[in-house]
KEMAR-278216 format. One line per 8 residues: number of its first residue (from 0); their letters; for each residue y, x, z of C-alpha. Coordinates in Angstrom, 1 decimal, always signed. Layout:
N
NUM> a> Y X Z; ...
***
This chain:
458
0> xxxxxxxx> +59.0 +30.2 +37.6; +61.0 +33.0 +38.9; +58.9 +36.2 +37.2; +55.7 +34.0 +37.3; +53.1 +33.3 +33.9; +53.1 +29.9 +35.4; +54.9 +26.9 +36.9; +51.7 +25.6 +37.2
8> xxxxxxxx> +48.5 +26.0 +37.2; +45.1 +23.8 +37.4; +41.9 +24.6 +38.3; +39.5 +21.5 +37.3; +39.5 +19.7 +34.3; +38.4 +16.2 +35.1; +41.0 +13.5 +35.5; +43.1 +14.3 +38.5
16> xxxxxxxx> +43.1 +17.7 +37.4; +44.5 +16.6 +33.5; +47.0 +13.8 +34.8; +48.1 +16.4 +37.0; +48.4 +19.3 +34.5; +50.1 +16.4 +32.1; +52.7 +14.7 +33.9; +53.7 +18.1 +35.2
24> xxxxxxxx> +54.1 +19.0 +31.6; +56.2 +16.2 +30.7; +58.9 +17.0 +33.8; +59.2 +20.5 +31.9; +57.1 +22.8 +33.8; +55.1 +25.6 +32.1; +51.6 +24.5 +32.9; +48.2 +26.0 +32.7
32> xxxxxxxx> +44.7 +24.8 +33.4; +41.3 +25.9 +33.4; +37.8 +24.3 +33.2; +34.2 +26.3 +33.5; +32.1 +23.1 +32.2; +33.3 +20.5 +29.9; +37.2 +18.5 +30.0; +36.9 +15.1 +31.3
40> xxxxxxxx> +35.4 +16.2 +34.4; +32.6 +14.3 +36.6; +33.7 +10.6 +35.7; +33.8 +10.9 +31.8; +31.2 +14.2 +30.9; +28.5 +12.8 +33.5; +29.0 +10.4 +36.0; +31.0 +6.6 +35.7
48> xxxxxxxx> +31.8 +6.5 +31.8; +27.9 +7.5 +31.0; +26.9 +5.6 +33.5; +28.2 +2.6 +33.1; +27.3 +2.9 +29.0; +23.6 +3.1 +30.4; +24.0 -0.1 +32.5; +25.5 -1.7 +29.9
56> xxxxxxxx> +22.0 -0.9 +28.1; +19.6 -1.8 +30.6; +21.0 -4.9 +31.0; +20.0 -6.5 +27.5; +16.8 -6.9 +28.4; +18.1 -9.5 +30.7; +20.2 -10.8 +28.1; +16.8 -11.2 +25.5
64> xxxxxxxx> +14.9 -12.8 +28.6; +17.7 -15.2 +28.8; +18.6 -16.2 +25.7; +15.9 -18.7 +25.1; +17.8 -21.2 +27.7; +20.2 -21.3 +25.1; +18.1 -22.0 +22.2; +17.7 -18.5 +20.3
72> xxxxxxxx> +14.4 -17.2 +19.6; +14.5 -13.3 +19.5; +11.7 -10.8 +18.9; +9.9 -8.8 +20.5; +12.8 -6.4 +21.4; +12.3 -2.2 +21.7; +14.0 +0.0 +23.3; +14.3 +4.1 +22.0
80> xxxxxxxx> +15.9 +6.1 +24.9; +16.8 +9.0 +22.3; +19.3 +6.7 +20.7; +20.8 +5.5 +23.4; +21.2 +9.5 +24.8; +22.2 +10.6 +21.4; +25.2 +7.7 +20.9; +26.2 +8.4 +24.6
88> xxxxxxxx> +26.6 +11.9 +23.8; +28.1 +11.1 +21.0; +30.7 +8.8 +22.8; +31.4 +11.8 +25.6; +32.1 +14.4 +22.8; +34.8 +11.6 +21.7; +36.5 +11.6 +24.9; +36.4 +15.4 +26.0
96> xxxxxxxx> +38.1 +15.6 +22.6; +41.2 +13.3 +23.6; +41.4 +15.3 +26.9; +42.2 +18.5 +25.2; +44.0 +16.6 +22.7; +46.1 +14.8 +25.5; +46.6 +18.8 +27.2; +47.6 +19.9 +23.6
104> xxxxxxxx> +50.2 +17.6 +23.0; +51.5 +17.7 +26.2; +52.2 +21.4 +26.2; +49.8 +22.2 +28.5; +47.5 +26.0 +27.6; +43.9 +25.7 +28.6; +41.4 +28.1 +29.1; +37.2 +27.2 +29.1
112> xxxxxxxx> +35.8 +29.4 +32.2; +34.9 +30.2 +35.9; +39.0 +30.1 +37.3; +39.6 +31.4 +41.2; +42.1 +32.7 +43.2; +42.9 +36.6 +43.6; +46.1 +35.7 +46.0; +48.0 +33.1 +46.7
120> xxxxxxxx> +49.7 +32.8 +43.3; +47.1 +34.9 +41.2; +44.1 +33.1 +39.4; +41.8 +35.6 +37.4; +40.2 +33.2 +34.7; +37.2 +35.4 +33.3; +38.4 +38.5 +32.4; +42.0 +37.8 +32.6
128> xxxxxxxx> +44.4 +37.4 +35.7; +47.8 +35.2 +35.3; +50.1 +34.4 +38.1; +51.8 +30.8 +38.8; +54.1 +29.2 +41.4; +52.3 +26.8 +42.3; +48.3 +26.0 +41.9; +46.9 +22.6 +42.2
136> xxxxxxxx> +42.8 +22.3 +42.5; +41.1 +19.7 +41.1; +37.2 +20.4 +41.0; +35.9 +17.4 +42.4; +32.0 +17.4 +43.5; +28.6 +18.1 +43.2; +24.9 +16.9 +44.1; +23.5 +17.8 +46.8
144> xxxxxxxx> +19.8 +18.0 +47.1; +17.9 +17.3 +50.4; +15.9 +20.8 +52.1; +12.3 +19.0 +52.1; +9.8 +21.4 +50.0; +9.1 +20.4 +46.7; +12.9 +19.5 +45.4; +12.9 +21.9 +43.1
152> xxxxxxxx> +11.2 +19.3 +41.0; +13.7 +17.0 +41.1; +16.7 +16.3 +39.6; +20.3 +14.9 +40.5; +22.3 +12.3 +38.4; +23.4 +15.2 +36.2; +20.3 +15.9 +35.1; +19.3 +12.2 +34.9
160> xxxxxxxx> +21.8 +11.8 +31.1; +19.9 +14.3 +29.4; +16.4 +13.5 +30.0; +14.2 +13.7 +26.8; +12.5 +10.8 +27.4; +12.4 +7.4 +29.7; +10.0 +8.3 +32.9; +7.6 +5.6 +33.4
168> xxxxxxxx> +7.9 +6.2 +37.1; +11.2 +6.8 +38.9; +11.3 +7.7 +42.7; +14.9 +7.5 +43.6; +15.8 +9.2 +47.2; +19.2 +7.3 +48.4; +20.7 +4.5 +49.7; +24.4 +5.2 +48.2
176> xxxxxxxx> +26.3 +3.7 +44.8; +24.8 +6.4 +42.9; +21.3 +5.3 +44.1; +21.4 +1.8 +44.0; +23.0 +2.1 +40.3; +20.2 +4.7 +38.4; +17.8 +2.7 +40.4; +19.3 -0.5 +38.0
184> xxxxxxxx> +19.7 +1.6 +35.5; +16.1 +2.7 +35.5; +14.3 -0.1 +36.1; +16.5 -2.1 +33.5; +15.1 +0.0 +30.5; +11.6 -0.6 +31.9; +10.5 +1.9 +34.5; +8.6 +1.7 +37.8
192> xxxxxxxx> +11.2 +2.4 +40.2; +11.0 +3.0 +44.0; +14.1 +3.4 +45.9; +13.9 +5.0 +49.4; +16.7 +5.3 +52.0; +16.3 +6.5 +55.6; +18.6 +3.8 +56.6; +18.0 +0.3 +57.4
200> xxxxxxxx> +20.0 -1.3 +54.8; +21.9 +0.1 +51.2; +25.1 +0.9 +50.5; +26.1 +1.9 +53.9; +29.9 +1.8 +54.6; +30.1 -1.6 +52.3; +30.1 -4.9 +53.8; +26.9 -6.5 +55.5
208> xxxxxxxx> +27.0 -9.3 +53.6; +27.2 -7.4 +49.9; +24.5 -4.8 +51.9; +22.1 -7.8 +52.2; +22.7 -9.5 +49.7; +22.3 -6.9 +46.7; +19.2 -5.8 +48.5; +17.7 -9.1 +48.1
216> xxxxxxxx> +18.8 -9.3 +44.1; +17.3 -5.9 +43.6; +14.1 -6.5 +44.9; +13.7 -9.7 +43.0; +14.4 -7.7 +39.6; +11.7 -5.6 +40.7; +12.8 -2.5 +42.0; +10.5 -1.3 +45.0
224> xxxxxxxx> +12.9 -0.9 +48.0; +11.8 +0.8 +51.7; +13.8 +1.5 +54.2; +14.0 +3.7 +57.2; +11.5 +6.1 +55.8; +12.1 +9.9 +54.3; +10.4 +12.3 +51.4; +8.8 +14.7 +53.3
232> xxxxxxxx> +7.7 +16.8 +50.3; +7.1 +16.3 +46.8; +4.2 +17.8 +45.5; +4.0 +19.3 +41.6; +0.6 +17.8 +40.2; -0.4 +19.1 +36.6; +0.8 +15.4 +34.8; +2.7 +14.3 +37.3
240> xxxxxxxx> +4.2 +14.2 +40.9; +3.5 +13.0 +44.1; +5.9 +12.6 +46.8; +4.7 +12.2 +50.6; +6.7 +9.8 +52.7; +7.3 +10.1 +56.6; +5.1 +7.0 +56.9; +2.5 +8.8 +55.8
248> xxxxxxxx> +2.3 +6.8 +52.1; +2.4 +8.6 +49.1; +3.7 +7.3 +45.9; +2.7 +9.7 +42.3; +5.6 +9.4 +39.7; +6.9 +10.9 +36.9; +10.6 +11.6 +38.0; +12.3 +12.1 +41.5
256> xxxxxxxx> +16.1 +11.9 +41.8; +18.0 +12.8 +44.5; +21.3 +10.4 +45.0; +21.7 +11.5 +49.0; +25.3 +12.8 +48.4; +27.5 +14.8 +47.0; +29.7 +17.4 +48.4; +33.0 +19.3 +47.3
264> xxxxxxxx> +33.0 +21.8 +44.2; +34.5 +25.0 +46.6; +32.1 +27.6 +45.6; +33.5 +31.0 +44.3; +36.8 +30.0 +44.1; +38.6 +32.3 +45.9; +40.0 +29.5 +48.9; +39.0 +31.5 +52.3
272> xxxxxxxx> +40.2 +35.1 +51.0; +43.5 +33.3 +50.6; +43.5 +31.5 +53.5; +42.8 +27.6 +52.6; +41.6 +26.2 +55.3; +38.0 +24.2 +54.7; +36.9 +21.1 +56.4; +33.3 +21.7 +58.0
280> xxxxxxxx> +31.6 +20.0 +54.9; +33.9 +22.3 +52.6; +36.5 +19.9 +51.7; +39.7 +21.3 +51.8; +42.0 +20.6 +54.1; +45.5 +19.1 +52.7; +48.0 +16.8 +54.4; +49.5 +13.7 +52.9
288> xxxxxxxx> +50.9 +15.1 +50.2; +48.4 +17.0 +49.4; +49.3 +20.5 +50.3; +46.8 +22.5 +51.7; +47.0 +25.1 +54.5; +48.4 +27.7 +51.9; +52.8 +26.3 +51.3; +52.4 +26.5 +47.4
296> xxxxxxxx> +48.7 +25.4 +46.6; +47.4 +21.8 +46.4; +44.5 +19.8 +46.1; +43.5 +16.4 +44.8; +40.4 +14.4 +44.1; +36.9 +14.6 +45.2; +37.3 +18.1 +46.6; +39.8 +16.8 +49.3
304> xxxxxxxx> +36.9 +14.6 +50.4; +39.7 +12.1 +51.2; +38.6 +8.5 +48.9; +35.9 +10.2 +46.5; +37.3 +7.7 +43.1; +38.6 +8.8 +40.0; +41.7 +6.3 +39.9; +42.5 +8.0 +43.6
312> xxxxxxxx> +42.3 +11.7 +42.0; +44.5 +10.3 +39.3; +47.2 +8.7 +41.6; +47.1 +11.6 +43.8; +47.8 +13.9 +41.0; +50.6 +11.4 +40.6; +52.0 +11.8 +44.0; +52.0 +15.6 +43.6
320> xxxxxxxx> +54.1 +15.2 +40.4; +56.3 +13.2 +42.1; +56.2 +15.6 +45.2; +56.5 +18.7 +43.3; +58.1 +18.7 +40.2; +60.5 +15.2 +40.3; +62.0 +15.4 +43.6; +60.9 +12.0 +45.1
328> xxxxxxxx> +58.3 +13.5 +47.5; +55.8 +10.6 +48.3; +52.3 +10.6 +49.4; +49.3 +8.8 +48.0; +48.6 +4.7 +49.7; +45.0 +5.3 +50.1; +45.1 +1.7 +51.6; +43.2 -1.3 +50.5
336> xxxxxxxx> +41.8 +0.7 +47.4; +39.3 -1.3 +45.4; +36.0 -0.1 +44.5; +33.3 -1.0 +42.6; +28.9 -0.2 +42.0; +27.6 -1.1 +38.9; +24.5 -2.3 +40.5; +22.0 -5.0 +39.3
344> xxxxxxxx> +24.0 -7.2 +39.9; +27.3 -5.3 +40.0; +29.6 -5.0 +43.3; +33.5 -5.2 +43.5; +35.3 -5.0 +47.0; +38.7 -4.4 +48.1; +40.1 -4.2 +52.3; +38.2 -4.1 +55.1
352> xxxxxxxx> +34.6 -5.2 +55.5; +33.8 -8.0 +58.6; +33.0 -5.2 +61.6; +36.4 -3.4 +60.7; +38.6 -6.2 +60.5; +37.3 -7.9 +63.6; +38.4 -3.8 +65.3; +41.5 -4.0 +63.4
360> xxxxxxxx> +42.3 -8.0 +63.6; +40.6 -9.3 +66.8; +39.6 -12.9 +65.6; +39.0 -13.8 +61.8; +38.5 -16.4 +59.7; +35.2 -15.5 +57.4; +34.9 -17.8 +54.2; +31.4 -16.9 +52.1
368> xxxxxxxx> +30.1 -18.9 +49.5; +26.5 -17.9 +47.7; +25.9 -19.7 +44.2; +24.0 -19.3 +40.8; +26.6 -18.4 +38.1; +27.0 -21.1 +35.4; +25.2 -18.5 +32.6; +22.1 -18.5 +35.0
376> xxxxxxxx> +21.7 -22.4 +35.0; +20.2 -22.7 +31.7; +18.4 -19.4 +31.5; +16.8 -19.9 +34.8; +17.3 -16.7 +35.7; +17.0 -16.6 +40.0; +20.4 -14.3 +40.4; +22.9 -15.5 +42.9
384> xxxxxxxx> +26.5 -14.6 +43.5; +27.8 -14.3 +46.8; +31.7 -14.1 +47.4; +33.7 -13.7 +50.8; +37.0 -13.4 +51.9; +38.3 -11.8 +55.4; +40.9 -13.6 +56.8; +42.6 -11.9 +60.1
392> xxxxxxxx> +42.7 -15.6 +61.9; +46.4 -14.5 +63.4; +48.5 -13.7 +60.4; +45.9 -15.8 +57.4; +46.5 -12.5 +55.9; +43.7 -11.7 +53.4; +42.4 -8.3 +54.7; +39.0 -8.2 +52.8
400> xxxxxxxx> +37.5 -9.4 +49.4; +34.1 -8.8 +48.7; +31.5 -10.1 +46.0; +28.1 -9.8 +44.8; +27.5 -11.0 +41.3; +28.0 -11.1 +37.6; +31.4 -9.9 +36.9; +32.2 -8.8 +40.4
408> xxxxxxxx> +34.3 -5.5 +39.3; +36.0 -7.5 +37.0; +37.0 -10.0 +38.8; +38.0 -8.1 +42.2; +40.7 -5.8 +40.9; +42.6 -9.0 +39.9; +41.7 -10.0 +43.9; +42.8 -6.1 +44.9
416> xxxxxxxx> +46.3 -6.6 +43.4; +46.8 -10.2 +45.9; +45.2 -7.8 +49.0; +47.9 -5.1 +48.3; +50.9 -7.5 +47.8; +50.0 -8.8 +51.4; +48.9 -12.0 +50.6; +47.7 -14.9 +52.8
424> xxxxxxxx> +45.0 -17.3 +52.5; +47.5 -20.3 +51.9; +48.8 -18.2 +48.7; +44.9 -18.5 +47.8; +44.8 -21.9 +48.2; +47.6 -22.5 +46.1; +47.1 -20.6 +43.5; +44.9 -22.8 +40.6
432> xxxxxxxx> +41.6 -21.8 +39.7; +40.4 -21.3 +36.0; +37.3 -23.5 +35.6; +34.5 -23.0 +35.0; +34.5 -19.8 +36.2; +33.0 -18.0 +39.1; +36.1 -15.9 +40.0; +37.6 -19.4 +40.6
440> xxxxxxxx> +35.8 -19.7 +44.1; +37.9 -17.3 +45.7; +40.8 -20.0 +45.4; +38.8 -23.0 +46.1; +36.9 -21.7 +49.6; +38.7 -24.4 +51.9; +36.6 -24.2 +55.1; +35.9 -20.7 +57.0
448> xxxxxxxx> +32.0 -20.5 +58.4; +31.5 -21.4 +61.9; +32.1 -18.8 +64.3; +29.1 -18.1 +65.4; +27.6 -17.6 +61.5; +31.0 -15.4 +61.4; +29.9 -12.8 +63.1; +28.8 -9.0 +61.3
456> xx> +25.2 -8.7 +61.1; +24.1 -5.2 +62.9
***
């Protein structure tokens, strides 16, 4: 610490920022960290834990549709969006609690305000400055809102946990997880949702085959989906609003929420005056262990801009443990990490998708199979799953899983942990399936698709 307050100190309280703070802890480092919102960050206070606790809710009125097909007759069911806010916050207030419980136990002081850099090892923290060896940042992301007129009526996926009521009518500007989930998520619970992306197809970045396929699934649930059009403006009407489209449509809702991106949390913290060097887009600059431009500060997480997930954040903080304070410097695999999007029906993917494994691999072996899950046979509900693997034809090395379908996030980080161990298709195919299941498919797919269905759609 050598005549510093601090070992260590954090600025960002969500999870790469705690595990960080933690495990730093725990190697005997005098840690500090501070937070200007709420502990538990973007993932737990307001993005995936909420989220997924609403999609868990708008999904039951699937579940009441369907469970005539298996002989129950259930009421007219009602749905009260203050209860479901109100036990959500309820739920977040629990885990912000463990966080700082978790920080307490571990040793770890923590302060609740603004933090930036003065200099290189000075961080003022409100009204008070302390000093520190090193500092690690960890403040993740925020929304960003398109520059058409009118957005000052809208909101971002912040916003959309603490609405007072459920909007009838839900414009959703996106084509991103974040979109393609509140637009589920919205339309679940009963609204009128439009979803509109500039793009030609969702969930850009993602496999064709998921891209096309969830696009089918959500329009069939009733979500109005167009593509390759923009909000030009939205206009403030005395009831409602009305947003203008580049086709020269307009569409009058009750809610508009922007889902175009989010970008990293760098404002007022001190970075350029000290000389960490920013990315064009603001994320700061760090090489593969996660030093910035500056010897003793760090980043991880969503502000690096590197692979935006809260499990990465977390194993990165991991890595700068390791790096720092164990002395078994190591940098963070960002390979072959799985993902997931909590969609209508959900998403789970791990590798490559088709058009980066054919640049990577040259020839491939593409196995797909599109069926309706065993649940869906007696409710007659029209959902289909869809399941691929990518199979560079060379080596029969697995290089991509991907799936569409109920239980898909589930099911693929079981698949991740085969892609990461290297394994082939032949280990697939001997492996036994567990029937009836759907993840079984994966290890039944014998024959790949002719080649010329094997190609990546544009």
């Amino acid at each position: 610490m050598a005549g510093h307050d601090y070992d260590l100190f954090v600025i960002g309280g969500g999870s790469g920022g705690v595990r960080g703070a933690r495990m730093a802890a725990a190697t005997g480092a005098k840690v500090a960290i501070a937070e200007s919102y709420r502990y538990g960050g973007t993932c737990v206070i307001r993005g995936c834990v909420p989220k997924k606790l609403l999609s868990y809710a708008s999904h039951f009125h699937e579940d009441f549709e369907d469970a005539a097909g298996f002989g129950w007759s259930v009421p007219e069911p009602s749905f009260d969006w203050t209860r479901l806010i109100a036990n959500k916050d309820q739920e977040i207030d629990r885990l912000e609690g463990i966080y700082e419980k978790l920080l307490k136990t571990a040793g770890v002081e923590f302060f609740h305000g603004h933090a930036r850099l003065l200099d290189a090892h000075t961080v003022e923290v409100g009204d008070k400055s302390f000093t520190a060896e090193t500092i690690l940042i960890a403040t993740g992301g925020t929304p960003t809102f398109p520059m058409e007129p009118g957005w000052e009526h809208g909101i971002s996926s912040n916003e959309a946990f603490h609405l007072e009521a459920l909007p009838k009518r839900v414009v959703i500007n996106g084509g991103g997880f974040i979109a393609v989930e509140f637009a589920g998520i919205f339309n679940g619970l009963g609204s009128e949702v439009t979803q509109i992306y500039r793009g030609p197809q969702i969930l850009r970045g993602f496999d064709d085959d998921i891209r096309n396929t969830l696009a089918g699934e959500i329009v069939k649930k009733g979500i109005n989906l167009i593509v390759e059009t923009t909000i030009e403006r939205i206009e403030k009407r005395e009831k409602d609003l009305l947003v203008h489209l580049s086709d020269g449509s307009e569409i009058e809702c009750d809610l508009v929420m922007a889902a175009t991106g989010r970008s990293p949390n760098v404002h007022n913290l001190g970075l350029e005056e000290v000389g960490v060097a920013l990315a064009k887009n603001g994320a700061i600059k760090v090489d593969e262990f996660s030093k910035t431009s500056v010897d003793n500060i760090y980043a991880v997480g969503d502000v690096t801009d590197r692979i935006n997930l809260t499990p990465v954040a977390i194993q990165e903080a991991m890595a700068f443990v390791d790096t720092v304070y164990r002395g078994t410097p190591r940098a963070m695999d960002h390979a072959d990490v799985p993902s997931a999007v909590f969609s209508h029906p959900p998403v789970g993917t791990v590798g490559l998708t088709e058009l980066q494994a054919r640049e990577r691999h040259g020839e491939l072996d593409i196995y797909r199979s599109t069926f309706r899950p065993l649940k869906h046979t007696l409710s007659g509900r029209d959902e289909k799953t869809m399941m691929k693997l990518i199979v560079a034809k060379d080596s029969q090395r697995v290089v991509g899983v991907h799936m569409v379908g109920l239980d898909a996030p589930e099911i693929v980080q079981g698949m991740a942990v085969a892609i990461k161990a290297g394994a082939t298709k032949q280990i697939f195919d001997a492996t036994v399936g567990i029937h009836p299941t759907a993840a079984e498919e994966f290890v039944t797919m014998r024959e790949p698709i002719p080649g010329d269905q094997a190609k990546a759609a544009e």
